[in-house]
C-alpha positions in Angstrom: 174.8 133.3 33.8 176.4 131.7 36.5 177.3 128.8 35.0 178.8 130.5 32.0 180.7 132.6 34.5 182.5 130.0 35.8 183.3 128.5 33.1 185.2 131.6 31.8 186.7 131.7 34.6 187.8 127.7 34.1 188.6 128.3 30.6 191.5 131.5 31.7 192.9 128.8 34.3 193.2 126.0 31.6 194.6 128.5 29.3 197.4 129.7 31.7 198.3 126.3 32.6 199.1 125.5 28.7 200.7 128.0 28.4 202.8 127.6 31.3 203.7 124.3 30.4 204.7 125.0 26.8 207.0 127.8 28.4 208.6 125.7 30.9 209.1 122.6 28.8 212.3 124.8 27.7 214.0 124.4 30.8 215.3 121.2 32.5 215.1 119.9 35.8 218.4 120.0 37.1 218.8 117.8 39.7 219.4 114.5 40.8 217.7 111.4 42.2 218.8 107.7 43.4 221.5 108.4 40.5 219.2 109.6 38.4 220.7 112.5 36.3 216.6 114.3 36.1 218.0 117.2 33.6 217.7 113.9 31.0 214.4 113.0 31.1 212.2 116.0 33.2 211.4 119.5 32.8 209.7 121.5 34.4 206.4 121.7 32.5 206.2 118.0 33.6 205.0 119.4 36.6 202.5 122.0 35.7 200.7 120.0 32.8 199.0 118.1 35.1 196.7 120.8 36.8 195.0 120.7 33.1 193.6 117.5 35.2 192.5 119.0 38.9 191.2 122.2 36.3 189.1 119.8 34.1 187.9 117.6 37.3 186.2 120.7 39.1 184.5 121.8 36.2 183.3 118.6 35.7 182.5 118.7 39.4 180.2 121.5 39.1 178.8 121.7 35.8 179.3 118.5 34.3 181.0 116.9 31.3 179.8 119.4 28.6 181.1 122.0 30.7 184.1 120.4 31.3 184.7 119.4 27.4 183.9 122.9 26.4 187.2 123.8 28.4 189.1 121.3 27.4 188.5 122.0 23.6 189.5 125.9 24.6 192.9 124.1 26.2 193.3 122.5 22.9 192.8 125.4 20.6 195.4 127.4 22.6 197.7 124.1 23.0 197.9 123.2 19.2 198.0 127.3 18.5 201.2 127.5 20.6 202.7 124.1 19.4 202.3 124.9 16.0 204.4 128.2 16.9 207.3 127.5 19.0 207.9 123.6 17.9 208.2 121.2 14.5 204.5 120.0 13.2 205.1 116.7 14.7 205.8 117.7 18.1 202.3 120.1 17.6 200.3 117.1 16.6 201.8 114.3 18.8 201.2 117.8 22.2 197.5 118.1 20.9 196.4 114.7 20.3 197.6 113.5 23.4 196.2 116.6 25.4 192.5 116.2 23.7 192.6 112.4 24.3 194.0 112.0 27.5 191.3 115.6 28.9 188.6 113.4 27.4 189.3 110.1 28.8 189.5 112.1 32.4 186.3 113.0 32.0 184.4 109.8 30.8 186.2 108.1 34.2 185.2 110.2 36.0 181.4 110.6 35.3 181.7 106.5 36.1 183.6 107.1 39.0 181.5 110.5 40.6 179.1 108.7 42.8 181.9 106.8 44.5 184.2 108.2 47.2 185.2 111.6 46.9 188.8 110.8 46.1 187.9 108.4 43.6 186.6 109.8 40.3 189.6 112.1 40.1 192.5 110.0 41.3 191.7 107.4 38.9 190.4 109.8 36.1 193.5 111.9 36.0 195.8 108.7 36.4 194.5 107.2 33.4 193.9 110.2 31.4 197.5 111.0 32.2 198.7 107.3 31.0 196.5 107.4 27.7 198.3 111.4 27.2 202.1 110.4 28.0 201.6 106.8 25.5 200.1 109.2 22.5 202.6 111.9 22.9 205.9 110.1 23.4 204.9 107.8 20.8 203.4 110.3 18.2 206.8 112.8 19.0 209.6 109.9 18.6 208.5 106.6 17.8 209.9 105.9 14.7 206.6 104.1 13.6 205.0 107.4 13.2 207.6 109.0 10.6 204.8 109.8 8.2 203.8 112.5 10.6 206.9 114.3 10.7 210.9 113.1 10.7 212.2 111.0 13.0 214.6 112.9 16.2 217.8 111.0 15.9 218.6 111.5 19.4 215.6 110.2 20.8 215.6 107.3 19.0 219.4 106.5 20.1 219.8 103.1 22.6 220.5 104.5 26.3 220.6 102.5 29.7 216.3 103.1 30.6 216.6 106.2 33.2 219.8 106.4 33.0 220.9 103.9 35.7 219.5 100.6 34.2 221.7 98.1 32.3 219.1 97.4 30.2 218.8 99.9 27.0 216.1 101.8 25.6 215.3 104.6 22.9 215.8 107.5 24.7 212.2 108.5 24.6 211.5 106.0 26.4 213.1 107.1 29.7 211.7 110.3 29.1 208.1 109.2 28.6 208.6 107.0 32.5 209.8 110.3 34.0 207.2 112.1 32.7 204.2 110.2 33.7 206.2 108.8 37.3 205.8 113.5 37.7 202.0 113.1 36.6 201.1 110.2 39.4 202.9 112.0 41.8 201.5 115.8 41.0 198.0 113.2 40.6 198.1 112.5 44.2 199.2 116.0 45.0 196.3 117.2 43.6 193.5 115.8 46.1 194.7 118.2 48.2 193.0 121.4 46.5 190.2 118.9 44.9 189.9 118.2 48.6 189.6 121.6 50.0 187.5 123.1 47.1 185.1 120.2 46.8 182.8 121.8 49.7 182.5 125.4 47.9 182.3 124.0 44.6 178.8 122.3 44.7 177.5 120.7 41.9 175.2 122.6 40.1 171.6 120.6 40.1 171.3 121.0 36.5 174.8 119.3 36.0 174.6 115.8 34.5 176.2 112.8 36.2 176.8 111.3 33.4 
């Protein structure tokens, strides 16, 4: 009871922090950085996305990785659900296979990684998780490779100085895929700080596997 308690209640947080991120991937960040024009390449679902991570570790955390998978797959319905709503098909698939991947390669690190210093297992887990999630999305939503999933976004795939500041040029997708996951190491980091403090009231259950 208690177990599937919690993991209702993990399930509503994933939930609200999709569909957070699909709102505020609307709206820009307007502001700029070292020269860096961020409006170009950021929004500001950039920065929400990644609690999916901190929301996935402490189930994980407590109950263990079927737990945690069975929240990331609720994520996923509502994420592809939503995707398949308010954007093109391409932008759904390239948003839900990089979400399930990315959720799922979190979790595999850190059931390696959980024995290890606290910090550890979900540092590295949501660092690479978050690698493997901006590669398949950017790639699946503008590479022109992957046209046989939906047409190709002229404007993305248009030469432009790499963040906007380098002489070297780039697809524009590019630039926004480096801003995005530069916001996911940083909000990474940021996140030990409520792993950190909920660690200690979040026991592991004993029936959890470490695995």
């Amino acid at each position: 009871m208690l177990t599937t308690r919690f993991t209702l209640i993990y399930v509503t947080l994933m939930t609200l922090v999709v569909v957070a991120s699909n709102f505020l991937v609307q709206f820009p960040l307007n502001a700029m950085l070292a020269g860096i024009n961020l409006a170009d390449i950021l929004t500001w679902g950039a920065f929400t996305y990644p609690v999916a991570f901190l929301i996935t570790d402490l189930t994980n955390r407590q109950f263990g990785p079927q737990a945690a998978r069975k929240v990331v797959f609720a994520g996923f319905a509502v994420g592809v659900a939503l995707s398949f709503y308010t954007s093109v098909p391409r932008i759904a698939i390239a948003s839900g296979s990089a979400y399930l991947a990315g959720q799922l390669l979190d979790i595999s690190v850190f059931n390696r990684l959980r024995r290890q210093a606290w910090w550890r297992a979900p540092l590295v887990g949501s660092l690479i998780g978050s690698m493997l999630d901006t590669v398949i999305f950017f790639s699946f939503a503008f590479a022109a490779f992957f046209v046989f999933i939906g047409p190709n976004n002229p404007f993305a795939l248009e030469p432009a100085p790499i963040l906007g500041v380098f002489t070297a040029e780039a697809p524009r997708w590019i630039s926004w895929a480096i801003g995005d996951f530069a916001v996911k190491m940083i909000v990474g980091l940021v996140m030990l700080l409520p792993y950190g403090a909920l660690m200690n009231v979040l026991r592991p259950m004993q029936a959890a596997p470490a695995r």
